[in-house]
VOFIVEX-727143 format. One line per 4 residues: number of its first residue (from 0); for each residue x, y, z of N, C-alpha, C, O. Coordinates in steps of 0.001 Angstrom, whole numbers, plus 524288, in hexadecimal, padded with zeros to 5 digits. Example, Ala and Ser with C-alpha at 12.3 -4.5 7.8 and 13.67 -1.06 7.14 Angstrom:
# VOFIVEX-727143
0 = 83386:7E9C6:81E78:8300C:7EE6C:81E78:83390:7F31C:81E78:8379C:7F309:82111 ~ 83232:7F736:81BA8:83566:7FBDC:81BE4:83264:8001E:81EBE:83461:80472:81F67;
# end
This chain:
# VOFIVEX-727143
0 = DEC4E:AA9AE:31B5A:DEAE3:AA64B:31FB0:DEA69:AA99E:324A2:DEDE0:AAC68:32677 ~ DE5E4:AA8F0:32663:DE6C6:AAC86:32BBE:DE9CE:AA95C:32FBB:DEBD4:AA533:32E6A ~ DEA26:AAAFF:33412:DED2C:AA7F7:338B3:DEA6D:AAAE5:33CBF:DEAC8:AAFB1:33CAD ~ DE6BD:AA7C7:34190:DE3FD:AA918:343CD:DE8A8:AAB80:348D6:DED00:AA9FA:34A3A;
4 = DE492:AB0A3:34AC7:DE62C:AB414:34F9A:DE7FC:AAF8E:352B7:DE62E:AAB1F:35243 ~ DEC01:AB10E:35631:DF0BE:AABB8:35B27:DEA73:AAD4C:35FBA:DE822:AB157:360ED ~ DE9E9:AA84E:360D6:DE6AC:AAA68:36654:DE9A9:AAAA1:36950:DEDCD:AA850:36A17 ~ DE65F:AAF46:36C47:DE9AD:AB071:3734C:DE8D3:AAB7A:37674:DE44C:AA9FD:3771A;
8 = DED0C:AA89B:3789B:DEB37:AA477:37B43:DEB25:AA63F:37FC1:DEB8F:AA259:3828A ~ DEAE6:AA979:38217:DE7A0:AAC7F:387AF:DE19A:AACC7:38747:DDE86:AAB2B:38A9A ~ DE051:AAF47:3824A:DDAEA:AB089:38105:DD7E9:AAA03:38219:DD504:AA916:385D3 ~ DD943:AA67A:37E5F:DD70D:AA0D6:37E4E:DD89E:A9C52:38308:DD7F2:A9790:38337;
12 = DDB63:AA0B7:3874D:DDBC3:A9BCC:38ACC:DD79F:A9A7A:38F8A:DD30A:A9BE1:38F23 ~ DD95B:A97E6:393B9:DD6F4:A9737:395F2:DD7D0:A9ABB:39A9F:DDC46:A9B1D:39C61 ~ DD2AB:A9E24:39D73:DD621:AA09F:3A3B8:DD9FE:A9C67:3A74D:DD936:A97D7:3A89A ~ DDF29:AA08F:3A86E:DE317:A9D87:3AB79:DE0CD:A9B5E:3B050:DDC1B:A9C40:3B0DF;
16 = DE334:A98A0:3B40E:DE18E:A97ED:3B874:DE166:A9D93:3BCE3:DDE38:A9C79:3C052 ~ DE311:AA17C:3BD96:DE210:AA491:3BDA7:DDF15:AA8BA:3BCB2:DDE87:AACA4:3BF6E ~ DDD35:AA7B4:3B8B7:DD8E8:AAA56:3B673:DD3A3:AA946:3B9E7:DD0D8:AAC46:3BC6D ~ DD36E:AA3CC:3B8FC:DCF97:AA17D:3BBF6:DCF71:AA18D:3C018:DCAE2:AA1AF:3C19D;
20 = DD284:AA186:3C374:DD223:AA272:3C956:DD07A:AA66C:3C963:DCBE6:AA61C:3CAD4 ~ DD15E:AA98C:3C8C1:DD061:AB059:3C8B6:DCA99:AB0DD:3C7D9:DC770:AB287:3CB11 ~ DC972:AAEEF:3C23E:DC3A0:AB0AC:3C189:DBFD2:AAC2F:3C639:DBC87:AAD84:3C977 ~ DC164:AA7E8:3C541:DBDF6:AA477:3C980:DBEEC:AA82D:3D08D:DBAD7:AA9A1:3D2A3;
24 = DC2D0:AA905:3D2B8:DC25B:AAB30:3D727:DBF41:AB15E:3D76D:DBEB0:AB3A2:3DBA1 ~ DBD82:AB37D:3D297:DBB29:AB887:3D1CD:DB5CE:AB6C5:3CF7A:DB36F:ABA0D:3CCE1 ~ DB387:AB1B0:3D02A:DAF8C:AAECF:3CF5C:DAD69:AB0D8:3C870:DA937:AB230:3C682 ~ DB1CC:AB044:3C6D5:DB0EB:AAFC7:3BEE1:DAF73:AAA7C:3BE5E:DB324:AA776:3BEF8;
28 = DAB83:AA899:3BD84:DAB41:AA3CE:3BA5C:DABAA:AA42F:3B427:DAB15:AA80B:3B157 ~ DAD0D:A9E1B:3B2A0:DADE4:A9D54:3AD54:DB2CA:A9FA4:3AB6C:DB254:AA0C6:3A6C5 ~ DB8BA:AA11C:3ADE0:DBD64:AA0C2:3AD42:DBF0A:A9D33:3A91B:DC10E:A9EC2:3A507 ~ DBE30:A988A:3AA27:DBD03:A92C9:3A966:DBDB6:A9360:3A27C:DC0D5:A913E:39F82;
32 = DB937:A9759:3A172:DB729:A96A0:39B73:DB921:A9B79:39918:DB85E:A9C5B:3946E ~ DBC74:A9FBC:39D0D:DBFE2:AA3CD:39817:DC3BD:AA1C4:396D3:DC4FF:A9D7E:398A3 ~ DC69F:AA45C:39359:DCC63:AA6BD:39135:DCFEB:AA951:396A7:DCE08:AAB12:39AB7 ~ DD428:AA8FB:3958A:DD736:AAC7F:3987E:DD757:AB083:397C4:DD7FB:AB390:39B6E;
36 = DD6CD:AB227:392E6:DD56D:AB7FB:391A9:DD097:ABA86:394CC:DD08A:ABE3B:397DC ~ DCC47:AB70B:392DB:DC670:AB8F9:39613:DC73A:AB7E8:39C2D:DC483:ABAFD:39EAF ~ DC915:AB5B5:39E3E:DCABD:AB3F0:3A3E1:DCE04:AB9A8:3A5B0:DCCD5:ABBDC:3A9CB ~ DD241:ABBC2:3A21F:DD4C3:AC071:3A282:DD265:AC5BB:3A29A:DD412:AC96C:3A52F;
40 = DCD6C:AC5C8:39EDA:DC9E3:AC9C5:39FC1:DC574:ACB4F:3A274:DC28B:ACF1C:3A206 ~ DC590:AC7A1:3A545:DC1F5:AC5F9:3AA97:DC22E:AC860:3AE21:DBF2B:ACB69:3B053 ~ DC79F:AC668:3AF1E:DCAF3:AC8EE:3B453:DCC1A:ACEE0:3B2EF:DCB27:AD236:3B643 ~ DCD51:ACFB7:3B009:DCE7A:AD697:3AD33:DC937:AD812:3AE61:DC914:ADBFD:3B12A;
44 = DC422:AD5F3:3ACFF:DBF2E:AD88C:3AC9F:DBDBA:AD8F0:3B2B2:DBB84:ADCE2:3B454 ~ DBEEE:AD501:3B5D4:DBCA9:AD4AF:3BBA8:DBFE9:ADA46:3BE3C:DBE23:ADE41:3C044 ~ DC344:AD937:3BD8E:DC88D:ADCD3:3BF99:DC662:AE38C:3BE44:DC6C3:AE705:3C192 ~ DC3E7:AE477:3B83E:DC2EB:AE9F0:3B7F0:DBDDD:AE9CC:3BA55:DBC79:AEE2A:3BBC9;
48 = DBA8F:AE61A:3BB3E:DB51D:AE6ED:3BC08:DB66B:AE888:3C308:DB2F9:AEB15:3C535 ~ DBA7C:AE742:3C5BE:DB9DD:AE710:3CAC6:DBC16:AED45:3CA7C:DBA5B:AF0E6:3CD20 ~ DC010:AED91:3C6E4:DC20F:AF46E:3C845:DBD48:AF84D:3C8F9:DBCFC:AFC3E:3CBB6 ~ DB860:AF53E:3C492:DB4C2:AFA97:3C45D:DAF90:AF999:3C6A0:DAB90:AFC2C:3C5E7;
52 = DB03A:AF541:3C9A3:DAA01:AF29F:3CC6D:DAB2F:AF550:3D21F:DAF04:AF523:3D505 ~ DA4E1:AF894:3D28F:DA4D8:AFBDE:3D6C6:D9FEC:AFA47:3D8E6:D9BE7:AFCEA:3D8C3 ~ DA086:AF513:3DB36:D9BD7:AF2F9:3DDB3:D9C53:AF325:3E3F1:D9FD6:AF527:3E68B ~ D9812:AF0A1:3E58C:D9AAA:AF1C5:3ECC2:D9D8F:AED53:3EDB4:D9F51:AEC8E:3F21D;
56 = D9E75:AE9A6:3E96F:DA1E9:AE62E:3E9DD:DA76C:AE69D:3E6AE:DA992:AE353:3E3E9 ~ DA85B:AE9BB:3E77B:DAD29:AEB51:3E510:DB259:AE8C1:3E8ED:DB449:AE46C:3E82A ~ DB3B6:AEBDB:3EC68:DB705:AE9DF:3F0E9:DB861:AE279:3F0F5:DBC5A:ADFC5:3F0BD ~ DB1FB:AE15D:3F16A:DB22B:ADC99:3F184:DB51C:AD879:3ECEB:DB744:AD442:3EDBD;
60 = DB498:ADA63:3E987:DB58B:AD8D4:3E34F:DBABC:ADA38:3E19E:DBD06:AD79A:3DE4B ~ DBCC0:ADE4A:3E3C5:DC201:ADF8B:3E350:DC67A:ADB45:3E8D0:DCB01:AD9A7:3E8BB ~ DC302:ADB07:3EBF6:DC586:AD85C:3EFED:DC733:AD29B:3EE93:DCB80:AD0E6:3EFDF ~ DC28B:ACEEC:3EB28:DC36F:ACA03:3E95F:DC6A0:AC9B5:3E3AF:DC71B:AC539:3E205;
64 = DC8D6:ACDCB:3E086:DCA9B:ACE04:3DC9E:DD00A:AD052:3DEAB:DD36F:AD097:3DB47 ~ DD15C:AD1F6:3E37C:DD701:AD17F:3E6A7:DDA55:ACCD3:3E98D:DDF01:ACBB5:3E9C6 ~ DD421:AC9FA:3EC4E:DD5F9:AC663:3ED2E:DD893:AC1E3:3EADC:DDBD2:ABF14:3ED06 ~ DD654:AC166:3E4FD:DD93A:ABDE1:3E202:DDDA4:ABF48:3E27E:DDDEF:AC081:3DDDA;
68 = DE2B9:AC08E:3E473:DE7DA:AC243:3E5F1:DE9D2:ABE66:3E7AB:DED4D:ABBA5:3E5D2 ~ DE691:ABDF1:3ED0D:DE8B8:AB991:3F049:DE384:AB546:3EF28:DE50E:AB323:3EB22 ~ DE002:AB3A4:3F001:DDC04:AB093:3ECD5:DDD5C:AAB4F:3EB5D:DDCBF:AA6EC:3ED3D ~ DE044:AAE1B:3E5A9:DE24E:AAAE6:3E161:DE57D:AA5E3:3E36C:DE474:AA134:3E30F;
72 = DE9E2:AA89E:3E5C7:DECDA:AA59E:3E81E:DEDC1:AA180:3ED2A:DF162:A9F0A:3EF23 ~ DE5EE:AA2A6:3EE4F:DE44D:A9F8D:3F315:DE0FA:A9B23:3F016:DE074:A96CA:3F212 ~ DDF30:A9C2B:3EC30:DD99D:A9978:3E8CB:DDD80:A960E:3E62C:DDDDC:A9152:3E6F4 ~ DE100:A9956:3E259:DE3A4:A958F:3DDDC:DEA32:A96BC:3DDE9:DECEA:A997D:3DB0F;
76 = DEB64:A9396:3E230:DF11E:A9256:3E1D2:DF585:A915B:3DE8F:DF9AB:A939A:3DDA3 ~ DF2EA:A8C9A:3DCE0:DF48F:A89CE:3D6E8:DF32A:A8D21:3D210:DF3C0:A8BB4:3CD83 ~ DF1CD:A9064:3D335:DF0D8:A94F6:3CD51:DF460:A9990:3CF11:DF674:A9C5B:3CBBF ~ DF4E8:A9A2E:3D302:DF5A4:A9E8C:3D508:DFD00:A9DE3:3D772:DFFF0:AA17C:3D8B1;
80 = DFE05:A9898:3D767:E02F0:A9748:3D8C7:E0853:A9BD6:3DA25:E0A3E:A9C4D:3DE88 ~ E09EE:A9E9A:3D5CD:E0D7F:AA385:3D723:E0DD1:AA6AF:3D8BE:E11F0:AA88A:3DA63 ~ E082B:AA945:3D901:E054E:AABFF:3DC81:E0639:AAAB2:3E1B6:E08D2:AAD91:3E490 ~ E0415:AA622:3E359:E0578:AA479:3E81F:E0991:AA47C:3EB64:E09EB:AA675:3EFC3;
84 = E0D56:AA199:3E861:E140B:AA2A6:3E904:E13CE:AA790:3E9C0:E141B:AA90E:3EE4F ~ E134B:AAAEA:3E625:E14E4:AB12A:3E737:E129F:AB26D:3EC98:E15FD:AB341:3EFEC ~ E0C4E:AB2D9:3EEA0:E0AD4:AB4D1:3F293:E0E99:AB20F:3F76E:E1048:AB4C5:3FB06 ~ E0FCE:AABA3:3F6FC:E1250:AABAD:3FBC3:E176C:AAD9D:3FAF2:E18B8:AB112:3FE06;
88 = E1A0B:AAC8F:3F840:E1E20:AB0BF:3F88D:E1E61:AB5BE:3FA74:E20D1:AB721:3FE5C ~ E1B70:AB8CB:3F731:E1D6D:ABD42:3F778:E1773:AC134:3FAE4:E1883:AC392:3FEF0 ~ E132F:AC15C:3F94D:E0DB5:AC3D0:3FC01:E0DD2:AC390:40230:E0E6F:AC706:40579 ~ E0C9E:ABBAA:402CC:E0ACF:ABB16:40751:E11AA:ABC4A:40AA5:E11D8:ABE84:40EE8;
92 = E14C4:ABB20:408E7:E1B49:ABB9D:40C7C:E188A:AC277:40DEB:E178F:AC404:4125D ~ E17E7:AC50F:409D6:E1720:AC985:40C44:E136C:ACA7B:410D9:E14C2:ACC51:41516 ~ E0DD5:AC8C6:40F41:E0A3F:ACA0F:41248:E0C7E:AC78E:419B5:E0B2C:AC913:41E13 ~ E1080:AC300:417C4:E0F1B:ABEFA:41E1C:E14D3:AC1E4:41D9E:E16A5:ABD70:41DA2;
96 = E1892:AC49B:41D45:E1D1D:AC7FD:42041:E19A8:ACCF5:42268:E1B5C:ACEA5:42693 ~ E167E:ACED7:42101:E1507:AD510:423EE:E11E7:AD15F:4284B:E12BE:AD288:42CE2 ~ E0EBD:ACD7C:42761:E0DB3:ACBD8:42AC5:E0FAC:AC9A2:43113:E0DE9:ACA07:43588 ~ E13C2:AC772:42EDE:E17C6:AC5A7:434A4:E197E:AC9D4:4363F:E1930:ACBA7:43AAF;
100 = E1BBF:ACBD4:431EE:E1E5A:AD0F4:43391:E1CC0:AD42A:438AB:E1F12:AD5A2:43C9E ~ E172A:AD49A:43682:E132F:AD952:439BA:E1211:AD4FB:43E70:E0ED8:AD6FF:44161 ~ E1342:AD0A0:43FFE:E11AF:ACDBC:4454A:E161A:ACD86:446B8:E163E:ACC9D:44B71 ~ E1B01:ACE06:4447C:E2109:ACAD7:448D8:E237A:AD0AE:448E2:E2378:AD373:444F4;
104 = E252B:AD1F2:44CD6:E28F3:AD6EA:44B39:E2BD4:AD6CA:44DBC:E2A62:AD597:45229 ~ E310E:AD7B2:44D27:E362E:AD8D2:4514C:E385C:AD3D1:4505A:E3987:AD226:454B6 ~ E3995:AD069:44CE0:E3B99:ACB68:44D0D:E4247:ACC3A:44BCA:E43E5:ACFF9:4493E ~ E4562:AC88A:44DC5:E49F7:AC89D:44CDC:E4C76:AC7F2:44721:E50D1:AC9AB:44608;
108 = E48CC:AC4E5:44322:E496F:AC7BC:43CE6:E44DD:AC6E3:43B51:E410C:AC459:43CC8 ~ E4630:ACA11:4374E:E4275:ACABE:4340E:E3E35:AC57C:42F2E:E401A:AC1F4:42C85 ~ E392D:AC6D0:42F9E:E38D8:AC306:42C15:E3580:AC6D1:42687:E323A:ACA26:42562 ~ E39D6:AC2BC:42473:E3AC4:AC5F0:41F39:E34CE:AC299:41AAB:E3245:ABEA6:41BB9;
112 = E3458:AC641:415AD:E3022:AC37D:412A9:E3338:ABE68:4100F:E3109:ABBF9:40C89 ~ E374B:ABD32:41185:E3A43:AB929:40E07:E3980:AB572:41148:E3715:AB172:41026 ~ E3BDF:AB68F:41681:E390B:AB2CA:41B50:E3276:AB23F:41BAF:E2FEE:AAE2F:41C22 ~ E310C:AB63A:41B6F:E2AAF:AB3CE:41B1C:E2922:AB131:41486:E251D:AAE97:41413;
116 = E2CC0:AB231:40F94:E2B2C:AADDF:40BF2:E2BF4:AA8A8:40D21:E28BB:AA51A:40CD0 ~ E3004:AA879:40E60:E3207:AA41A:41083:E2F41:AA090:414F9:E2FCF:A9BC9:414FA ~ E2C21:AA34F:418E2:E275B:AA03F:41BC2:E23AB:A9E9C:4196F:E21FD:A9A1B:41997 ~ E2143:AA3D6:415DE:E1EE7:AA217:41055:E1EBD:A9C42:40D5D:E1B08:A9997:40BDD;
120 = E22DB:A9BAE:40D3B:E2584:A9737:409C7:E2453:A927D:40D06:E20BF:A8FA2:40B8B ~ E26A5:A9177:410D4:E276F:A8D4A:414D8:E20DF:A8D44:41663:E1ED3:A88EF:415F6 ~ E1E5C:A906A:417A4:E1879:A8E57:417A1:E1596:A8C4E:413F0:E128B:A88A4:4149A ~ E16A1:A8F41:40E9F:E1433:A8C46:40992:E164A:A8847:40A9F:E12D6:A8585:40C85;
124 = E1AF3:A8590:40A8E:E1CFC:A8003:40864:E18C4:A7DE7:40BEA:E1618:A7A72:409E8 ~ E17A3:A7F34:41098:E1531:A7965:414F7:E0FAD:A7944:413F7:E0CFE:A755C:414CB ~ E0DF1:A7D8E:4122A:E0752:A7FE7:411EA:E07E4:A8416:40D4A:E09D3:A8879:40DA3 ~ E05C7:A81B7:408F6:E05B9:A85B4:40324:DFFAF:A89B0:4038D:DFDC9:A8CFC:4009C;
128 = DFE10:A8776:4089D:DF8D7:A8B43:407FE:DF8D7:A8E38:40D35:DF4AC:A900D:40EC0 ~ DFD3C:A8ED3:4100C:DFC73:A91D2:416DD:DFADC:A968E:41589:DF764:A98A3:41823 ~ DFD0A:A990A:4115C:DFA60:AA0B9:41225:DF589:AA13B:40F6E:DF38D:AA563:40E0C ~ DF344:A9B7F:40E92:DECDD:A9AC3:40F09:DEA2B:A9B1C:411CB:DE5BA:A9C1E:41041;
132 = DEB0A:A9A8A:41762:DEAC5:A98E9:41C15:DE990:A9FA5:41DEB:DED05:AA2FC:41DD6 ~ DE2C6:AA0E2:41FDE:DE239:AA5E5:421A0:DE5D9:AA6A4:42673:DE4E5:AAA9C:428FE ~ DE8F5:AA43D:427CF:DEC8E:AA500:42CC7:DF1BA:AA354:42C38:DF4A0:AA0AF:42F01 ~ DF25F:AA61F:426B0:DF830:AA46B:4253E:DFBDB:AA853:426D5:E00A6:AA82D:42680;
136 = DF79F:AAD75:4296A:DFEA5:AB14B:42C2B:DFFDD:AADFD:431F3:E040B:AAE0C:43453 ~ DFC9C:AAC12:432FA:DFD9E:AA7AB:43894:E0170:AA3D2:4374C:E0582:AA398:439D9 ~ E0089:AA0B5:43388:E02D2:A9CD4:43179:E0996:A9FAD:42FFD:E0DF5:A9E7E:4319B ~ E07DC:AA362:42C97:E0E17:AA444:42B98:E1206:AA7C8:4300C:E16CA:AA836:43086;
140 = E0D09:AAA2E:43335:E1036:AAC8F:437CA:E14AD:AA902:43B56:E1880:AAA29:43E03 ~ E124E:AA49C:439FF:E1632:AA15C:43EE8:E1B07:A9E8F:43BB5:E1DC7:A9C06:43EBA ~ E1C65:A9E69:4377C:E1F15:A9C78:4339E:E24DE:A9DA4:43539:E289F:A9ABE:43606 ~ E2405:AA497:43576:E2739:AA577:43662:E2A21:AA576:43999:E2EE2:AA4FA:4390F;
144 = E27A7:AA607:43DCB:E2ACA:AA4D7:442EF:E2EB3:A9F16:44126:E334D:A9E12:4421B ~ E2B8E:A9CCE:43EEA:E2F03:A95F1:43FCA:E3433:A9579:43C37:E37B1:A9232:43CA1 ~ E33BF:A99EC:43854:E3670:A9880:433CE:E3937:A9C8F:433F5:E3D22:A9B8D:4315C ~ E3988:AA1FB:4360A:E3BD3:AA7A0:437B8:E3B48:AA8A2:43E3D:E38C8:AAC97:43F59;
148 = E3CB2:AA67C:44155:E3B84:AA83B:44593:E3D13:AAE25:449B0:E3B48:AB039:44DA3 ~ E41EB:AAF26:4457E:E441D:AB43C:44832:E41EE:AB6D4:44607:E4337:ABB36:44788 ~ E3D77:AB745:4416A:E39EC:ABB61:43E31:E34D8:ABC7A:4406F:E3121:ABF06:43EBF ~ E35DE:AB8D6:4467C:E302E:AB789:44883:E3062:AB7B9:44D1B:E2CD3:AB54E:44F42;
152 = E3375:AB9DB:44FF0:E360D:AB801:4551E:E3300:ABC81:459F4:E3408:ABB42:45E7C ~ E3085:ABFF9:45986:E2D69:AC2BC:45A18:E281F:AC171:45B04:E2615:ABDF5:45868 ~ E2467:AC509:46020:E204A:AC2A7:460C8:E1C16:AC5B3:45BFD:E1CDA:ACA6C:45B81 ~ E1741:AC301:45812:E160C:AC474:455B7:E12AA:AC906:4586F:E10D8:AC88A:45CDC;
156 = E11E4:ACE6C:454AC:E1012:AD1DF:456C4:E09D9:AD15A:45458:E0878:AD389:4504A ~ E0620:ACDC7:457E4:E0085:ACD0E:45610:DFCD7:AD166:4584A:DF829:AD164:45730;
# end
């Protein structure tokens, strides 16, 4: 009796939601109608074709295949969910501490990245989309003052 080969159920599935975002924001049509496997070799194939494509659009093409970084997590939230969590946690706390940092100086303490997660935090709860907002170092610049004020007590150096 034979007993047929186990299929790979990766090979016969459907692309994740991820998958699809990816190829649809890198304008792949028909995602829709691969495998996850073929959805997987897509992205592998785009990825070597950009290492060795020496067009005058190169720069350009490498620039929109970086941006999916942050992108993703502006386009598809709900796919992208932990991701998200992580950047406000831990990315943007970074990016918006060098930021205050480099405008307040000489303050009576310090504000720390735990204190700026923590502004982090208290702005998501009221507004889950403020560091959407092209003027969200404005927005979060003043946070602190209200919620740290001795971290802020200093005139900003603009």
């Amino acid at each position: 009796m034979l007993v047929p080969s186990p299929v790979n159920p990766k090979a016969s599935s459907k692309p994740t939601p991820k998958q699809m975002a990816f190829l649809a924001y890198l304008g792949i049509q028909g995602a829709e109608h691969m495998t996850s496997q073929q959805a997987s070799e897509v992205v592998d194939r785009i990825r070597d074709d950009l290492e060795n494509y020496e067009g005058d659009d190169r720069e350009e093409r490498w620039a929109r295949f970086r941006a999916w970084h942050m992108d993703r997590i502006l386009l598809y939230p709900e796919i992208y969910a932990s991701e998200l969590r992580d950047y406000l946690k831990n990315e943007l706390a970074e990016v918006l501490h060098s930021y205050v940092r480099s405008r307040i100086t000489g303050c009576s303490a310090r504000l720390t990245k735990s204190k700026i997660r923590e502004v982090v935090k208290v702005l998501t709860n009221e507004d889950s989309a403020w560091w959407q907002n092209p003027n969200h170092g404005a927005i979060f610049f003043e946070r602190p003052r209200e919620v740290y004020p001795e971290c802020c007590d200093r005139r900003p150096s603009f």
